[in-house]
C-alpha positions as CSV (number, residue, x, y, z in Angstrom):
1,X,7.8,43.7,-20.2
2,X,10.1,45.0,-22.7
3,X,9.3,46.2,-26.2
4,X,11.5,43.6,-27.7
5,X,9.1,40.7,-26.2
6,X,6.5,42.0,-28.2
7,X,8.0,40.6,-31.5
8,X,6.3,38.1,-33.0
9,X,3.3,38.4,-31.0
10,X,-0.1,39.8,-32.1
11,X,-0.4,43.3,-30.6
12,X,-3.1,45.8,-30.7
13,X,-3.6,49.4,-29.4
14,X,-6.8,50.7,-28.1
15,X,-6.9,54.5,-27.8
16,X,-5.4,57.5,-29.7
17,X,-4.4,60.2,-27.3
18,X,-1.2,61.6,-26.6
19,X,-0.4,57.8,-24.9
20,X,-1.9,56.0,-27.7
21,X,0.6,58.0,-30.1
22,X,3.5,57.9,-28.4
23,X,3.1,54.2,-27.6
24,X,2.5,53.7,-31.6
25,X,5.9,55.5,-32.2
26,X,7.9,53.7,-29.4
27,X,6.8,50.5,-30.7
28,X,7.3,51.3,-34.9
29,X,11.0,52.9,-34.2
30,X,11.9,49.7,-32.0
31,X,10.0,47.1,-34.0
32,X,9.1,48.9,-37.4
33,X,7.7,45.3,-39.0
34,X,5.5,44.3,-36.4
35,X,2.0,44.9,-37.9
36,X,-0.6,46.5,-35.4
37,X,-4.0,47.2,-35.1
38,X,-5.5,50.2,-33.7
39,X,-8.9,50.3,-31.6
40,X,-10.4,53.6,-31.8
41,X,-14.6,54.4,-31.4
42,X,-14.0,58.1,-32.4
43,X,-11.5,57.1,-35.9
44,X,-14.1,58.5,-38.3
45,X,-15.5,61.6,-36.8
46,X,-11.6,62.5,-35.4
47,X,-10.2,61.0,-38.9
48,X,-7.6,58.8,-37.4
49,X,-7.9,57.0,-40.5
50,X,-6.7,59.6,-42.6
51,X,-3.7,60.3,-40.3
52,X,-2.8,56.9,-40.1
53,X,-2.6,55.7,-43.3
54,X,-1.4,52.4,-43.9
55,X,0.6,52.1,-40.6
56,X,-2.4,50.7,-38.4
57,X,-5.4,48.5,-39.1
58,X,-8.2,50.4,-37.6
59,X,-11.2,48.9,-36.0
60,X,-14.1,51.3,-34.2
61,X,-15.5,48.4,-32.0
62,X,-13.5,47.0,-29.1
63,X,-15.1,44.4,-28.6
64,X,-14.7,41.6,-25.9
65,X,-14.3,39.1,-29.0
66,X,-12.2,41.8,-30.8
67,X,-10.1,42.8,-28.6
68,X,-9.1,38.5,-27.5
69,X,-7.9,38.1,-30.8
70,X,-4.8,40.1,-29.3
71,X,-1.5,38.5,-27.0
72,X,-1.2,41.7,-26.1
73,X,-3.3,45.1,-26.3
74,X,-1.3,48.5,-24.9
75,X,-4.2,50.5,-23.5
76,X,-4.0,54.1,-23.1
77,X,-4.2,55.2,-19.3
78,X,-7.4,56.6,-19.5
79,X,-9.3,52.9,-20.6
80,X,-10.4,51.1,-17.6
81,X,-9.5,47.3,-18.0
82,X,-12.1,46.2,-15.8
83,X,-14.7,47.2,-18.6
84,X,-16.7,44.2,-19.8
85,X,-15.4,44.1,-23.1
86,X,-11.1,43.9,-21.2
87,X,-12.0,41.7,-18.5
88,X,-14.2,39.2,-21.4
89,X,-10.7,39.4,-23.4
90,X,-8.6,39.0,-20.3
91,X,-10.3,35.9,-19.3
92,X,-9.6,34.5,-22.8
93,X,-5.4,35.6,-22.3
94,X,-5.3,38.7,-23.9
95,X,-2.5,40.6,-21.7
96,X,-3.2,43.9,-21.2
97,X,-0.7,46.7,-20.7
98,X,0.3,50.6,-20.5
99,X,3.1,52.5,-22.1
100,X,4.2,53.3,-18.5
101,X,4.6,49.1,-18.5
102,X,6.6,49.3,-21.6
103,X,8.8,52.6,-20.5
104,X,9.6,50.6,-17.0
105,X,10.5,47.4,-18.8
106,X,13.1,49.4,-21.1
107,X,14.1,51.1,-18.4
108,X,15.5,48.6,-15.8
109,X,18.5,47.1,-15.4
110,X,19.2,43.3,-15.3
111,X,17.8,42.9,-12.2
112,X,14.7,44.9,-12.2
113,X,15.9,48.2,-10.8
114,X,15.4,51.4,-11.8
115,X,18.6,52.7,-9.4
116,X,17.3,56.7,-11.2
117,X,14.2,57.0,-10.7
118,X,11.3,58.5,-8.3
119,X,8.0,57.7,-8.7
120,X,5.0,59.7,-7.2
121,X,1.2,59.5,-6.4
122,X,-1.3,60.5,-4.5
123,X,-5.0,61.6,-4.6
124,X,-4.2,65.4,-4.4
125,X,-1.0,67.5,-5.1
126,X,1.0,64.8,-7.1
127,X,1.6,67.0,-9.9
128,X,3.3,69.8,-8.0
129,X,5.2,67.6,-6.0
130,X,7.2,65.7,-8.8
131,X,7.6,68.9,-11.0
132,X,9.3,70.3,-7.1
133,X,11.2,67.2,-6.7
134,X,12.5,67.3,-10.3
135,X,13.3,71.5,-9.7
136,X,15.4,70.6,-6.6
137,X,17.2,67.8,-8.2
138,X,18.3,70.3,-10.8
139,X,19.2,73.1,-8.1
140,X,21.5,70.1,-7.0
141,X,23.2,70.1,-10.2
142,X,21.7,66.9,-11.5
143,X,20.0,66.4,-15.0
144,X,16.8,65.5,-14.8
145,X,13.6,64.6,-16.4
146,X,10.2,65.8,-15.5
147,X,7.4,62.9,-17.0
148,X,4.7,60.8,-17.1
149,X,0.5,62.0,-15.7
150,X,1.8,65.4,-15.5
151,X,1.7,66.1,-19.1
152,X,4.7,64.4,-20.7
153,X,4.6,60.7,-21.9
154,X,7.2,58.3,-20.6
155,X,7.1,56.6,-24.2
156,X,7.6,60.2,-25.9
157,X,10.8,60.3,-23.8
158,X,12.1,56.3,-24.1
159,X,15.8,57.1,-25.2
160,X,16.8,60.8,-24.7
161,X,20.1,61.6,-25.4
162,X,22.3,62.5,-22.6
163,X,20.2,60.4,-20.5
164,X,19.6,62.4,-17.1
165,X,20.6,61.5,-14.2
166,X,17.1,61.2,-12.2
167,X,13.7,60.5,-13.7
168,X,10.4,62.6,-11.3
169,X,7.7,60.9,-12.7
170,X,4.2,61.3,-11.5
171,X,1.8,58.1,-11.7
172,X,-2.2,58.7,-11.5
173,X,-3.8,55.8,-10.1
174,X,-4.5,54.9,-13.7
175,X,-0.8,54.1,-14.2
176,X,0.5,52.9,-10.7
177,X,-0.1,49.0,-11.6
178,X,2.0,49.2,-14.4
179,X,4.9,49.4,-12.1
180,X,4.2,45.9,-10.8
181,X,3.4,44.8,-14.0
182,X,7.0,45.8,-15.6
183,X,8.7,44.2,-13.5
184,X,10.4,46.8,-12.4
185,X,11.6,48.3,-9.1
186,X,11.9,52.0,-8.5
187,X,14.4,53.6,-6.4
188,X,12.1,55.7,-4.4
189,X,8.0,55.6,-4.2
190,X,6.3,58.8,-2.4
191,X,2.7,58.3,-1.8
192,X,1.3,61.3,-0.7
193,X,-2.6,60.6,0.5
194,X,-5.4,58.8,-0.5
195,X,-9.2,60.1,-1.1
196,X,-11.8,58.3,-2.9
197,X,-11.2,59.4,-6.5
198,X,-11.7,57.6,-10.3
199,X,-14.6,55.6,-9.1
200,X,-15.9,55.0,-12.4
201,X,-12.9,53.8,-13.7
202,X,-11.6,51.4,-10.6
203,X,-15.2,50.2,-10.0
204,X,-15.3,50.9,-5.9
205,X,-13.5,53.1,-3.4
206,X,-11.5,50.0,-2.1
207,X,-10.0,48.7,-5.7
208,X,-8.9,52.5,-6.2
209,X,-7.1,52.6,-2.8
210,X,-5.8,48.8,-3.9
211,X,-5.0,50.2,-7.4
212,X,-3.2,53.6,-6.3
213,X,-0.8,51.5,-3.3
214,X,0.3,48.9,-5.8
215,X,2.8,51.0,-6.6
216,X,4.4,50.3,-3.4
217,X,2.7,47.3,-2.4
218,X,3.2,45.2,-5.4
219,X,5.8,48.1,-7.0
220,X,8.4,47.2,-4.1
221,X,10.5,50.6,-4.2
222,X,13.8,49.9,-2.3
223,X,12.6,52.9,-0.2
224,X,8.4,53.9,0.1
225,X,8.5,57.5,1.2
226,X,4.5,57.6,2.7
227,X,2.6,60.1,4.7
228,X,2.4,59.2,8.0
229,X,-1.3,61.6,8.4
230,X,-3.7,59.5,6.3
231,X,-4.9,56.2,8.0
232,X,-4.4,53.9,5.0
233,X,-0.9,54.5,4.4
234,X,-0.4,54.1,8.3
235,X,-1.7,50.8,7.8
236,X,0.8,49.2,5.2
237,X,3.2,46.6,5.9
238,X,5.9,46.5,2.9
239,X,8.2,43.9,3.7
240,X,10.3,44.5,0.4
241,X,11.3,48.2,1.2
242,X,12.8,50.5,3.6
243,X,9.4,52.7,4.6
244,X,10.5,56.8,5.1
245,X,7.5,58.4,7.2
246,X,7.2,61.9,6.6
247,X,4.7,64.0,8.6
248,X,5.6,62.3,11.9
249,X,7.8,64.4,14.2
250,X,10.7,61.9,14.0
251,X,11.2,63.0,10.4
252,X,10.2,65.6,7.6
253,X,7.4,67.5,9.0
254,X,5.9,70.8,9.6
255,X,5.5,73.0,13.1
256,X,3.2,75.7,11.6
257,X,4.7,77.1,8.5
258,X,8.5,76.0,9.0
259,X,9.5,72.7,8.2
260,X,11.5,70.2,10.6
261,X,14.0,67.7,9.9
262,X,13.1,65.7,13.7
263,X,14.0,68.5,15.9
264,X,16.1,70.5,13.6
265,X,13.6,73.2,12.3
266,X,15.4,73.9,8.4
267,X,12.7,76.4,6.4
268,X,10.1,78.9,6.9
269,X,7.7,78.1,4.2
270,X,5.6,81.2,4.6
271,X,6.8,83.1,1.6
272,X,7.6,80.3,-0.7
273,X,5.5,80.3,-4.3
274,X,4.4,76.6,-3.4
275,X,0.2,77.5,-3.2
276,X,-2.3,75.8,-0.4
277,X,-0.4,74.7,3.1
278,X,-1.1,71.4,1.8
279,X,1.5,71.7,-1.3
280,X,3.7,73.3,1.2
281,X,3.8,70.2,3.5
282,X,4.2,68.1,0.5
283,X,7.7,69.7,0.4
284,X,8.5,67.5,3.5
285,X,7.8,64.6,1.5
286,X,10.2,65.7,-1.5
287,X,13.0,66.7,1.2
288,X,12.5,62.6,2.3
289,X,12.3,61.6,-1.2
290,X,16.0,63.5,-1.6
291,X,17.7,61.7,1.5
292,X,16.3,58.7,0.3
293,X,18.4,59.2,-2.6
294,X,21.4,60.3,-0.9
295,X,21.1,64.1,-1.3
296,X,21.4,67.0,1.3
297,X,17.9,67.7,1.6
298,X,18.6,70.1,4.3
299,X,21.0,72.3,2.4
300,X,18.7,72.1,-1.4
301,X,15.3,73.4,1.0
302,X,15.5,76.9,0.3
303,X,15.6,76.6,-3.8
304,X,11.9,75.8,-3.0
305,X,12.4,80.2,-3.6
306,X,12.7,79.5,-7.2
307,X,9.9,77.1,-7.7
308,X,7.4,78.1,-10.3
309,X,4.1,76.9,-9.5
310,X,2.4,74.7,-12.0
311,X,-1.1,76.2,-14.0
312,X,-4.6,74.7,-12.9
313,X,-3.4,74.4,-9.3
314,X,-4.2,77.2,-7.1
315,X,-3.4,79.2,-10.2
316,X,-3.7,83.0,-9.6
317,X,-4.4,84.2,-13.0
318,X,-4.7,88.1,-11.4
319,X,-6.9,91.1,-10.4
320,X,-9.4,91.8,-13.3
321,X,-12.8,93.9,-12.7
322,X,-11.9,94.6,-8.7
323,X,-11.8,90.6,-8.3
324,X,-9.0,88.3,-7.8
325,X,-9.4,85.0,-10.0
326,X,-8.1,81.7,-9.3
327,X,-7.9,78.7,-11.2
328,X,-8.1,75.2,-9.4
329,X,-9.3,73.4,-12.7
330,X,-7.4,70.7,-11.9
331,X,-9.5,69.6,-8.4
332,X,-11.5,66.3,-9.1
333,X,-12.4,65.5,-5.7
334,X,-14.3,67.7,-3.2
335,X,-11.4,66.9,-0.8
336,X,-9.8,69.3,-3.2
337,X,-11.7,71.7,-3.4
338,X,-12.1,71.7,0.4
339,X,-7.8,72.2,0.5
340,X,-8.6,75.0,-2.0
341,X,-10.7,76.6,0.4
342,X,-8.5,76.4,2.9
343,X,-5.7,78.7,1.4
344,X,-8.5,81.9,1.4
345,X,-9.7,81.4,4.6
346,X,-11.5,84.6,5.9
347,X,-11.6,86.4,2.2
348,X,-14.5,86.7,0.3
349,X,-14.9,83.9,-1.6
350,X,-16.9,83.1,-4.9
351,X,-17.1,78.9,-5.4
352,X,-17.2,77.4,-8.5
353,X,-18.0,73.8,-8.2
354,X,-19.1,70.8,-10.2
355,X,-18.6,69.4,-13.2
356,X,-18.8,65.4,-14.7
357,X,-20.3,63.0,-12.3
358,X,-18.8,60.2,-11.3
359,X,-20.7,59.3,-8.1
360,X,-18.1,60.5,-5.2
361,X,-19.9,61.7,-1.9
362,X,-20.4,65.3,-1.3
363,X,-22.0,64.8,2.0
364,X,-18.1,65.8,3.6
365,X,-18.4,69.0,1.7
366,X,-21.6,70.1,2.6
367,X,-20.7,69.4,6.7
368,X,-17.7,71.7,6.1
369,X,-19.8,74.4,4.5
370,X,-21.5,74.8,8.2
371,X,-18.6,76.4,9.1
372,X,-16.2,76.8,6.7
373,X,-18.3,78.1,3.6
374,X,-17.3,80.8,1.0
375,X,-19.8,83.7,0.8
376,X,-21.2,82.8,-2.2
377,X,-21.0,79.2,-4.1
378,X,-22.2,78.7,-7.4
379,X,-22.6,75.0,-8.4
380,X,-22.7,74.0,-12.4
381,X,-22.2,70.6,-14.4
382,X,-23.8,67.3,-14.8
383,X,-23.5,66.9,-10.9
384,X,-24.3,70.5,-10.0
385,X,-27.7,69.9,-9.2
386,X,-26.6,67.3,-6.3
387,X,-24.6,69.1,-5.2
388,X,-26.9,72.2,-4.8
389,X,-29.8,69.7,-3.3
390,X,-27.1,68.7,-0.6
391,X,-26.1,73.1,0.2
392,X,-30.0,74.4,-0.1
393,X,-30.4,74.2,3.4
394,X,-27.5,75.7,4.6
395,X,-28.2,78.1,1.9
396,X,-31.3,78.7,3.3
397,X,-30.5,79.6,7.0
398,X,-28.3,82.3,5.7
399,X,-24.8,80.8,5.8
400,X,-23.6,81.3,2.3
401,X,-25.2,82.7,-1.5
402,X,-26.1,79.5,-3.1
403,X,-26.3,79.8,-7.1
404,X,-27.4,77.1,-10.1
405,X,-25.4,77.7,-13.6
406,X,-26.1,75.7,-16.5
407,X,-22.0,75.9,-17.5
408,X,-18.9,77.6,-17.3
409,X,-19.8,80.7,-18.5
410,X,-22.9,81.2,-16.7
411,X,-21.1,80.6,-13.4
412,X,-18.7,83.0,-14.0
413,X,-21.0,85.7,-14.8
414,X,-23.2,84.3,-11.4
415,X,-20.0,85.0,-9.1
416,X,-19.5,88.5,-10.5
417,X,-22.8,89.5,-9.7
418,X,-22.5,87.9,-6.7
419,X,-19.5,89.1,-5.3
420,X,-20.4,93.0,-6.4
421,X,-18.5,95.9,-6.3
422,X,-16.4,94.5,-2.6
423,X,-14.4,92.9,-4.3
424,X,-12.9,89.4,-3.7
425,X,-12.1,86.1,-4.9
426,X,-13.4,83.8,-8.0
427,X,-12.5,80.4,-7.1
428,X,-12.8,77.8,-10.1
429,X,-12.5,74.4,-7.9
430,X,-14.9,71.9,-9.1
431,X,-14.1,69.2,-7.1
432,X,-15.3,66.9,-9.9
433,X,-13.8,66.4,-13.6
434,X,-14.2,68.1,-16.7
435,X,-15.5,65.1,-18.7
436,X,-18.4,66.0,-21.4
437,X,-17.6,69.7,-21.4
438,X,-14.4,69.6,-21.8
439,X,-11.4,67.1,-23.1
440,X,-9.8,67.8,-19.9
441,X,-9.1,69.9,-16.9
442,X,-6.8,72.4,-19.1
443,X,-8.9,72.5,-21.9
444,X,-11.4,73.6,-18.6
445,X,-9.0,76.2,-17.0
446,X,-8.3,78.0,-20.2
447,X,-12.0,78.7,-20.8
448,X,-12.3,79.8,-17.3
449,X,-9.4,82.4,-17.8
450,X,-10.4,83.4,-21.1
451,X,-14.2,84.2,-19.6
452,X,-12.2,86.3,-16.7
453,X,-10.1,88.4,-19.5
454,X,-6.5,86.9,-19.5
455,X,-5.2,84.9,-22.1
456,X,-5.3,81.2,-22.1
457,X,-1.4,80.3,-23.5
458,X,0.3,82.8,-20.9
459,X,-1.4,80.3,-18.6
460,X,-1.0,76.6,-19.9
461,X,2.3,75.9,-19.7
462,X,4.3,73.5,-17.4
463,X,7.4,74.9,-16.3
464,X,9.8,72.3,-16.2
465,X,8.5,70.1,-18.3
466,X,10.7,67.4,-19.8
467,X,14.7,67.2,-19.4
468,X,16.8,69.8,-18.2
């Protein structure tokens, strides 16, 4: 769908974060006489109202019966529409879309294809594989923009002057249908893996898997670049595009720490920035990604030197009071947190895990911790105490120091202790999201390095972010 279409219709937002706005603006530069209204629960106390103006009718109650007075309602990402009150409206006719729809829609050409662009998703490691892709597409010499889940609205960026010549943007499984639904056909789809994740927003484990491969299932990318190690994407059959496998010996893959291009062996990873093995392997499936495009993936490998890694993943913050802290705020799952492990393997090794609960199974996590387990874990959130029923009897015959925190704070001051005067590693990987403590996973990270002494904006920022 294209903005344009939206003339004359009755259109409504719902939601007033960074998408909400940017979708606002989009739609008042391209159509400034269409009248909207905006759903917001939190306009009072956040006084939306006030910053508004005249510009939007608001309403604090999204309704099923509200909200179906609408032909259209543009939904921030975060809203699921399989609440009641969407699906009630739905059933009624009330369309409902994202500003990644909308961007898509502007975005193609006549026949639905978007000949510039790479989409990529995943459950884990999405984020630092499209800001990699975008940093080797400019070590190539190509202007490029850096956009969408990772921090940068595709509507805040809907008509930049130059335009670039590639678009990296990064999809969360909250945006991947909105591919389908624009109408729109990217170049090149890399799906990376797939771990039960979102559950509370998608519903179920399957409709999450359904919801994150639509991208290339119903997305139909002239090339699906897909890793050929997790069992669902092995599955697919995608009839409308070329299918790239990388993690297979036949193409991109990795023998230890050096990649491979089949046989060929092209780049010893080992003292690359990229952090975990698992963000290192993910470079095979941005070296695909470029020959999908027609690059020399082989000979742009090495400007993987330059990369800067992005904050909240695997961060190293520093050494402060004898300790080394990391920050991994941005681990939702405990498969992530598991990866995070991984990359300290045989270090001492302070845990920090939990956080909002969303009902994902930790029974995976506490198997590993038989004989993979930090020395000391120290669980804290809404679904720490889970979590530490699950570890207690591990805890018990002697395999690790299990701790209970109330919050942040307290956690922190429980590894300390715990780790002493040896020295070692604080690891903030919650394996769960931030939601009710925090407004998000930076808002998380930036408490976590303020409580370990450094300072929270030398942290924060994306490097890369936008068009260079």
């Amino acid at each position: 769908m294209r903005i344009s279409q939206l003339e004359g219709r009755r259109v409504a937002l719902w939601g007033w974060g960074r998408e909400g706005r940017a979708a606002f603006h989009a739609l008042r530069t391209r159509l400034p006489g269409l009248p909207l209204t905006l759903f917001c629960p939190e306009a009072e106390s956040a006084g939306v109202r006030a910053e508004v103006g005249d510009a939007l009718r608001v309403e604090t109650v999204a309704t099923g019966e509200a909200l179906s007075r609408f032909d259209v309602v543009v939904k921030s990402p975060g809203i699921s529409p399989y609440k009641p009150e969407a699906l009630a409206a739905a059933a009624r006719g009330t369309q409902f879309i994202g500003g990644t729809s909308l961007w898509f829609g502007e975005h193609a050409d006549a026949a639905g294809n978007l000949r510039d662009t790479v989409c990529v998703t995943g459950t884990k490691g999405k984020s630092t594989t499209t800001s990699l892709l975008a940093h080797l597409l400019r070590a190539a010499g190509h202007r490029t923009a850096l956009a969408g889940n990772i921090g940068l609205p595709l509507l805040e960026v809907l008509d930049p002057q130059p335009a670039p010549d590639y678009w990296a943007v990064e999809l969360s499984s909250y945006q991947t249908g909105e591919v389908a639904r624009s109408g729109a056909r990217p170049e090149v789809a890399v799906v990376l893996n797939l771990f039960p994740e979102h559950l509370d927003w998608h519903g179920s484990e399957r409709r999450y898997i359904d919801d994150k491969l639509s991208l290339v299932t119903a997305g139909h990318p002239r090339v699906a670049v897909l890793n050929a190690a997790d069992e669902h994407l092995r599955a697919l059959q995608l009839p409308h595009s070329e299918i790239v496998w990388f993690n297979q010996p036949e193409g991109w893959h990795m023998v230890g720490e050096v990649v491979y291009r089949g046989a060929q062996a092209v780049f010893d990873t080992s003292g690359t920035p990229l952090p975990g093995r698992h963000n290192r392997g993910n470079l095979c499936a941005v070296l695909a990604a470029l020959e999908a495009l027609g690059l020399d993936a082989v000979a742009l490998a090495p400007a993987v030197q330059s990369f800067r890694p992005l904050p909240n993943r695997l961060q190293l913050l520093g050494g402060r009071d004898g300790l080394r802290w990391v920050n991994d705020s941005i681990s939702t799952t405990p498969h992530a947190t598991l990866a995070a492990l991984d990359c300290f393997a045989g270090q001492r090794v302070a845990l920090l895990v939990g956080g909002h609960d969303r009902g994902l199974d930790w029974h995976d996590f506490a198997e590993h911790m038989r004989g993979n387990a930090p020395v000391e874990i120290v669980t804290m959130g809404a679904n720490g105490p889970r979590i530490h029923e699950l570890l207690e009897p591990l805890a018990d015959a002697g395999r690790f120091g299990l701790h209970a925190a109330a919050d942040l704070p307290q956690a922190v001051q429980l590894a300390r202790t715990a780790l002493g005067t040896q020295g070692g590693v604080v690891l903030l990987s919650p394996g769960a999201p931030s939601f009710g403590a925090y407004r998000d996973y930076v808002a998380r990270g930036r408490h976590f390095a303020e409580l370990a002494g450094f300072d929270p904006d030398d942290i924060s920022a994306i490097p890369g972010l936008g068009i260079a």
